[in-house]
PAMARVO-5372 format. One record per residue (C-alpha): residue number from 1; residue in three letters; z, x, y. Coordinates in Angstrom, 3 decimals, decimal comma. Example, Ala and Ser with C-alpha at 12.3 -4.5 7.8 and 13.67 -1.06 7.14 Angstrom:
<bagus>
{1; 'ALA'; {7,800; 12,300; -4,500}} {2; 'SER'; {7,140; 13,670; -1,060}} 
</bagus>
This chain:
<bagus>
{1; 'UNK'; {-28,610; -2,057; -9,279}} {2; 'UNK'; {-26,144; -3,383; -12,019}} {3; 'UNK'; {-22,219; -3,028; -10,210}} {4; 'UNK'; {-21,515; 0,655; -11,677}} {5; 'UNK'; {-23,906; 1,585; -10,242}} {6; 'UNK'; {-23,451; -0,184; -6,850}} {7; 'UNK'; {-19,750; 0,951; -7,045}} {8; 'UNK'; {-20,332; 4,912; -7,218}} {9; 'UNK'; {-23,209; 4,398; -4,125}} {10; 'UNK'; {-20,268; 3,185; -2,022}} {11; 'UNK'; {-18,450; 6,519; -3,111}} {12; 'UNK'; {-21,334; 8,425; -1,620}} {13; 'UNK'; {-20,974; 8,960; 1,991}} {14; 'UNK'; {-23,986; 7,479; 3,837}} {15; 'UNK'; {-25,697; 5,629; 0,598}} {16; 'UNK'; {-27,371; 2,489; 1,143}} {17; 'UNK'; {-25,890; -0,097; -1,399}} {18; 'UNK'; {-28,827; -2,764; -2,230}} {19; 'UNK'; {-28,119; -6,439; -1,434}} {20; 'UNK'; {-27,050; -8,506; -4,589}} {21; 'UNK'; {-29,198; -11,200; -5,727}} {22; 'UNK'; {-29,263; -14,521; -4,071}} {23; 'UNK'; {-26,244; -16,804; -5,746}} {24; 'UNK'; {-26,040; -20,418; -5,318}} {25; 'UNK'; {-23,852; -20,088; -1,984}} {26; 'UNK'; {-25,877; -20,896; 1,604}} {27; 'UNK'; {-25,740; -16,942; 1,926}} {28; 'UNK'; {-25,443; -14,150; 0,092}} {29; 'UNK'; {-22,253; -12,375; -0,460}} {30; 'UNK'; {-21,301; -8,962; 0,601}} {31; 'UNK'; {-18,946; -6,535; -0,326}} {32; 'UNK'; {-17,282; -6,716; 3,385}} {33; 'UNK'; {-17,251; -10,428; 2,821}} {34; 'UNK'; {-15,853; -10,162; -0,522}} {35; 'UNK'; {-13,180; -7,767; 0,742}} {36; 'UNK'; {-12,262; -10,045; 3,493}} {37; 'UNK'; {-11,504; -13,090; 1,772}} {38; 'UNK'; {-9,356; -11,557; -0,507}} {39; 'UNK'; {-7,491; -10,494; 1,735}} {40; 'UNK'; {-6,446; -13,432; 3,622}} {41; 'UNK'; {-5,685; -14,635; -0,003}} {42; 'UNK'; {-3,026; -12,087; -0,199}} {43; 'UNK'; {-1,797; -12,748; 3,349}} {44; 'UNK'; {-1,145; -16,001; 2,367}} {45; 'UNK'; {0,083; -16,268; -0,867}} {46; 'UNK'; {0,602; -12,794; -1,620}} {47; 'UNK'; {-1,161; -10,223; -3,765}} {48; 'UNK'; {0,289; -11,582; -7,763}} {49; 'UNK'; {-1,950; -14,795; -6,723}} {50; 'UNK'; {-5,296; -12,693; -6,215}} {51; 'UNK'; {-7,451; -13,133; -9,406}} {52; 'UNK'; {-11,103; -12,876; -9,285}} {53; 'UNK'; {-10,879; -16,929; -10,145}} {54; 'UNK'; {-9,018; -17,505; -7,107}} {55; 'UNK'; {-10,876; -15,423; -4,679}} {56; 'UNK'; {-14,220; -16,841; -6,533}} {57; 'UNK'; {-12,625; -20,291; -5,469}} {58; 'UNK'; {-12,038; -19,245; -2,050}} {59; 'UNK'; {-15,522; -17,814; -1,316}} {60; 'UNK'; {-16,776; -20,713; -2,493}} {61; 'UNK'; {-18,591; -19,308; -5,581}} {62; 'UNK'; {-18,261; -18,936; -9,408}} {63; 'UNK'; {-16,283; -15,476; -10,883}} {64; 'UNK'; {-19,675; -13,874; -11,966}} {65; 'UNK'; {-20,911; -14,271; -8,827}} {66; 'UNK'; {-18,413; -11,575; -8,142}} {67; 'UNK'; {-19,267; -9,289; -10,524}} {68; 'UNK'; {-22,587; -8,328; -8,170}} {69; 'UNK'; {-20,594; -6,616; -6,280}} {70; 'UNK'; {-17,106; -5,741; -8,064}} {71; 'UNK'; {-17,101; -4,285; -11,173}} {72; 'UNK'; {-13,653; -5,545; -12,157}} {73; 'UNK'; {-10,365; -6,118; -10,826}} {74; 'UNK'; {-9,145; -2,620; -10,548}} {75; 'UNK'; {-12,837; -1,977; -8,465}} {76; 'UNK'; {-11,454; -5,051; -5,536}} {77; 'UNK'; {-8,015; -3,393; -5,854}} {78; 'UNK'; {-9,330; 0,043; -4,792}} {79; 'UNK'; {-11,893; -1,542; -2,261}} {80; 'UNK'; {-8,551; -3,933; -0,682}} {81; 'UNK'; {-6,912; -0,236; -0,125}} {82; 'UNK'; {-9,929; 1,653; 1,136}} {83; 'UNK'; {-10,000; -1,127; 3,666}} {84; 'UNK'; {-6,368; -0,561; 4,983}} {85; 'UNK'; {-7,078; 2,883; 4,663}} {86; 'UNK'; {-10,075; 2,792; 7,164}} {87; 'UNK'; {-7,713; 1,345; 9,898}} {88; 'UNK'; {-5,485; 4,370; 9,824}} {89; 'UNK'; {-5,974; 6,907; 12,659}} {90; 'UNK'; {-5,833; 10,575; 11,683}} {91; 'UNK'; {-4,803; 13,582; 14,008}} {92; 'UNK'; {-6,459; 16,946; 14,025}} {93; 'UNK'; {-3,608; 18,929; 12,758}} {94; 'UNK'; {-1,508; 21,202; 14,760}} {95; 'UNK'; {0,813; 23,290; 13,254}} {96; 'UNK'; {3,452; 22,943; 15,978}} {97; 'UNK'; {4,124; 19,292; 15,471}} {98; 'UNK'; {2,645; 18,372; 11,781}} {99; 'UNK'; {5,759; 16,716; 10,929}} {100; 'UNK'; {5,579; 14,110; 13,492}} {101; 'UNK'; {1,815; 13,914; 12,603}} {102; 'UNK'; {2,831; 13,295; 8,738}} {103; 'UNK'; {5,506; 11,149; 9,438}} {104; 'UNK'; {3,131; 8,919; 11,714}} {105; 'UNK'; {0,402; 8,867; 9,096}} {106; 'UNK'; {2,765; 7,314; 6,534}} {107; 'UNK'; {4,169; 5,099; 9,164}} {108; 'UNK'; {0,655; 3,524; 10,127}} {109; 'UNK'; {-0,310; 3,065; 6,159}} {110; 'UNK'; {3,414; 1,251; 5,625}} {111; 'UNK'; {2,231; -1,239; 8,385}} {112; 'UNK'; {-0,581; -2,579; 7,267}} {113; 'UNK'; {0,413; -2,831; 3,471}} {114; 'UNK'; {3,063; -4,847; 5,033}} {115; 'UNK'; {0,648; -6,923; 6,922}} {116; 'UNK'; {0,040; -8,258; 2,846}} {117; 'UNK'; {2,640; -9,320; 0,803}} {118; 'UNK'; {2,435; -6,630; -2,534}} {119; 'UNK'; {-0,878; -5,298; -1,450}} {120; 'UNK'; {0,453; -1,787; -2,196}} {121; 'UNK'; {0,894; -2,530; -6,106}} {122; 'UNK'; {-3,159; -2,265; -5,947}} {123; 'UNK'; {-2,197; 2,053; -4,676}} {124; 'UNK'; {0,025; 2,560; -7,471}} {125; 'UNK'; {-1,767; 4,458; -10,476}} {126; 'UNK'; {-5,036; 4,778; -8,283}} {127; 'UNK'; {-7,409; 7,894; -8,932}} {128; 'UNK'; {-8,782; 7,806; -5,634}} {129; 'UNK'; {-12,390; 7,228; -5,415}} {130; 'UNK'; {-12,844; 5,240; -2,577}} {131; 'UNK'; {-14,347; 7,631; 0,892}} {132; 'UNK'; {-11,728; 5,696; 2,941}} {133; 'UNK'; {-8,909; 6,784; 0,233}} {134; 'UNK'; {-9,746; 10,136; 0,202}} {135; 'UNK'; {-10,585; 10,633; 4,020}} {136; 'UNK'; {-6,266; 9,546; 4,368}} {137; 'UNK'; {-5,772; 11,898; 1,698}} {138; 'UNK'; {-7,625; 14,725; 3,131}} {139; 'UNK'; {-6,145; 13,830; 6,667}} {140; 'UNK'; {-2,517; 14,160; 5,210}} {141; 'UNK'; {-3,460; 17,008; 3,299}} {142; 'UNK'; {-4,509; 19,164; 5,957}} {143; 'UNK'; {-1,811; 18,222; 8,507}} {144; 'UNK'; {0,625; 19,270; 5,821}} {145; 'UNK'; {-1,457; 23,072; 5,260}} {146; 'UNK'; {-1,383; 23,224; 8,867}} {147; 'UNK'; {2,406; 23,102; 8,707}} {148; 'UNK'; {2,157; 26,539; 6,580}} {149; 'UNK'; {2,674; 24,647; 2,986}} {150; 'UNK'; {1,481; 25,938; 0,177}} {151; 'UNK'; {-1,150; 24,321; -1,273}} {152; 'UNK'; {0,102; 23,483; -4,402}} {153; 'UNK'; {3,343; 21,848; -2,881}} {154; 'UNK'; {0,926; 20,145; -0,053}} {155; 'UNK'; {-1,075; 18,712; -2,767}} {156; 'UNK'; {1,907; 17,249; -4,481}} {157; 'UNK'; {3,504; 15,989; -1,791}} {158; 'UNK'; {0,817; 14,283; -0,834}} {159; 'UNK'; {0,952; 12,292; -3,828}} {160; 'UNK'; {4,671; 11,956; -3,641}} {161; 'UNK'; {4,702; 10,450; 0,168}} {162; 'UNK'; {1,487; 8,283; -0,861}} {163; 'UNK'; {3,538; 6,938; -4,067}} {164; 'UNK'; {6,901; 6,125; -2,002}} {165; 'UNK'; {5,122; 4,102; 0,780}} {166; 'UNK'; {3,646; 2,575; -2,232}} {167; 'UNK'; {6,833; 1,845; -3,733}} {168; 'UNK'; {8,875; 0,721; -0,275}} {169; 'UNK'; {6,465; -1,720; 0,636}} {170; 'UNK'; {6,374; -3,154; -2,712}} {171; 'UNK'; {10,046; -3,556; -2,464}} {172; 'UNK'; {9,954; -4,742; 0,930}} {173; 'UNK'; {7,356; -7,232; 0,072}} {174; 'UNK'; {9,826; -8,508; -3,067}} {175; 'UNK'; {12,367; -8,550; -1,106}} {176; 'UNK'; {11,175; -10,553; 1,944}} {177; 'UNK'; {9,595; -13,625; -0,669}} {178; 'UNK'; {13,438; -13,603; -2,452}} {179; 'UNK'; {14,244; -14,260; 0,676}} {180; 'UNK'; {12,778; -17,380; 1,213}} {181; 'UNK'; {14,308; -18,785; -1,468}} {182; 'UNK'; {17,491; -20,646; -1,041}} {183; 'UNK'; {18,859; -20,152; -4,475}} {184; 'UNK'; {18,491; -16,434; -4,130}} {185; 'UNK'; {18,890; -15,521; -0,306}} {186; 'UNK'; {22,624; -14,838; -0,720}} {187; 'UNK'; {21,891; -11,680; -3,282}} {188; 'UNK'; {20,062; -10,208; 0,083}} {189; 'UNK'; {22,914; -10,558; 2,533}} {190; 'UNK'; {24,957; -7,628; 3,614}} {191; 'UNK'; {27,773; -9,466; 3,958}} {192; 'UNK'; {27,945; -10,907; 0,868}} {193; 'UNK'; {27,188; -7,477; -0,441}} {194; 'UNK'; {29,553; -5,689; 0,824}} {195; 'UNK'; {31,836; -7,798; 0,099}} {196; 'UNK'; {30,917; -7,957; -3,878}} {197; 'UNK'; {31,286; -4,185; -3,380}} {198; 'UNK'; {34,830; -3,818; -2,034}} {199; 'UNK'; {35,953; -6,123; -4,299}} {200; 'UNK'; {34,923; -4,169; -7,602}} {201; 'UNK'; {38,044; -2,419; -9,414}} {202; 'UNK'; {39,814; 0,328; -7,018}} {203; 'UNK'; {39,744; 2,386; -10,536}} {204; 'UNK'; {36,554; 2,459; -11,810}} {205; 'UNK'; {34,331; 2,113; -9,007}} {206; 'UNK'; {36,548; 4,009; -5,560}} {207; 'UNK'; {33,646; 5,592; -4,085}} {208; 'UNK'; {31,684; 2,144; -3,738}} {209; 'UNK'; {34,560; 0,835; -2,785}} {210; 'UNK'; {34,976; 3,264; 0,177}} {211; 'UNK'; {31,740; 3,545; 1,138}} {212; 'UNK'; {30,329; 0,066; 0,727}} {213; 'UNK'; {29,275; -0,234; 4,221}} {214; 'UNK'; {26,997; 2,725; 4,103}} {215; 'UNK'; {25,747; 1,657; 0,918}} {216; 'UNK'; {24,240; -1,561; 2,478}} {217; 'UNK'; {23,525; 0,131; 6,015}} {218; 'UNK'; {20,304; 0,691; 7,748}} {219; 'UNK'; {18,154; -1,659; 9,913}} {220; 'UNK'; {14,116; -2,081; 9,973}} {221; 'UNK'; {12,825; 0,832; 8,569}} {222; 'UNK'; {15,577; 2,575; 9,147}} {223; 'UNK'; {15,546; 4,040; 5,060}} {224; 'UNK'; {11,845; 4,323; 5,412}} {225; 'UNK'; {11,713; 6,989; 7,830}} {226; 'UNK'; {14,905; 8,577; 6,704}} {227; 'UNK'; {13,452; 9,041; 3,225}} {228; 'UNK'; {9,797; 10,176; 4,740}} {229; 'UNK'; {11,862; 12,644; 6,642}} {230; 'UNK'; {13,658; 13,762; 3,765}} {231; 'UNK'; {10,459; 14,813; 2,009}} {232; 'UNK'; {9,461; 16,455; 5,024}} {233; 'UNK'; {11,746; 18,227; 5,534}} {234; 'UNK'; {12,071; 19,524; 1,762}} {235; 'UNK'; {8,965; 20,802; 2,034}} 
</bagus>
């Protein structure tokens, strides 16, 4: 089975995905070995140092080896997500509290992205393929038809809440590695930020001015959920 193939078998719910053939390692490799190791690469040096050279390196093999059971980089990025993906629980729906549940579900995906530094650049421009993708997707999906959307507008949203967790946990993960260094920590501080604000010109810029504290306010995931609810609440 050449890794096309083996790829759309792991898109078919219950297929049996044949073992690769033996490589020069002590043991074969396995997808769920493959998957693994590349992501404790990204826990520790973050996701822009995952190549298929480095993750080769760390599973102790050459980069074709990989290519038994990957068919490319875009096929491990989909496979790191369906991974994450599997972890997150889904309620049955119930239209009298679906925008807790919906909330929640976003909530538990944020987490775990953030549990690996820029993971969630691998979501961004997906075309879900991967069961574990599409089983959050479907989860989401019906919580929000449950919740009397149309299904037009659930669809959408969908993508729209999928694509902002995306996008604040890629921020979030920027953010936190600026922070560690000491050349650029200062651009992060609130202080220092509001201050830079209050002390633009009163004529040109009087609303920043005025409101620089609420520009820079908000603790945790304070912005998260208020933006999640936002959506919600659109809908």
């Amino acid at each position: 089975m050449n890794p096309r193939e083996r790829r759309a078998a792991r898109h078919r719910a219950g297929a049996e995905v044949a073992d690769a053939r033996p490589r020069r390692r002590a043991s074969p490799l396995t997808v769920e070995q493959v998957v693994d190791t590349a992501l404790e690469v990204v826990a520790a040096e973050g996701y822009e140092a995952l190549t298929m050279r480095r993750l080769a390196t760390a599973l102790d093999t050459g980069p074709a080896s990989l290519y038994a059971h990957v068919v490319n980089k875009a096929d491990l990025d989909e496979l790191l997500i369906g991974r994450l993906c599997r972890e997150v629980e889904l309620p049955a729906p119930d239209p009298a509290t679906w925008r807790e549940q919906i909330r929640a579900v976003c909530a538990a995906l944020r987490d775990r992205y953030l549990r690996y530094p820029g993971v969630s650049r691998a979501a961004l421009a997906m075309v879900p393929t991967d069961l574990e993708v599409l089983r959050v997707n479907e989860g989401m999906l019906a919580i929000l038809l449950a919740g009397g959307v149309a299904p037009r507008d659930a669809a959408w949203a969908c993508d729209a809440l999928l694509l902002y967790v995306s996008a604040y946990c890629l921020e979030v993960s920027i953010a936190r590695a600026r922070s560690g260094d000491a050349d650029a920590a200062w651009v992060l501080d609130r202080d220092e930020l509001v201050r830079r604000f209050e002390a633009l010109p009163a004529a040109t810029f009087p609303t920043v001015r005025r409101h620089a504290a609420e520009l820079t306010a908000g603790e945790g995931h304070e912005r998260f959920d208020f933006t999640v609810g936002l959506m919600i609440d659109g809908l």
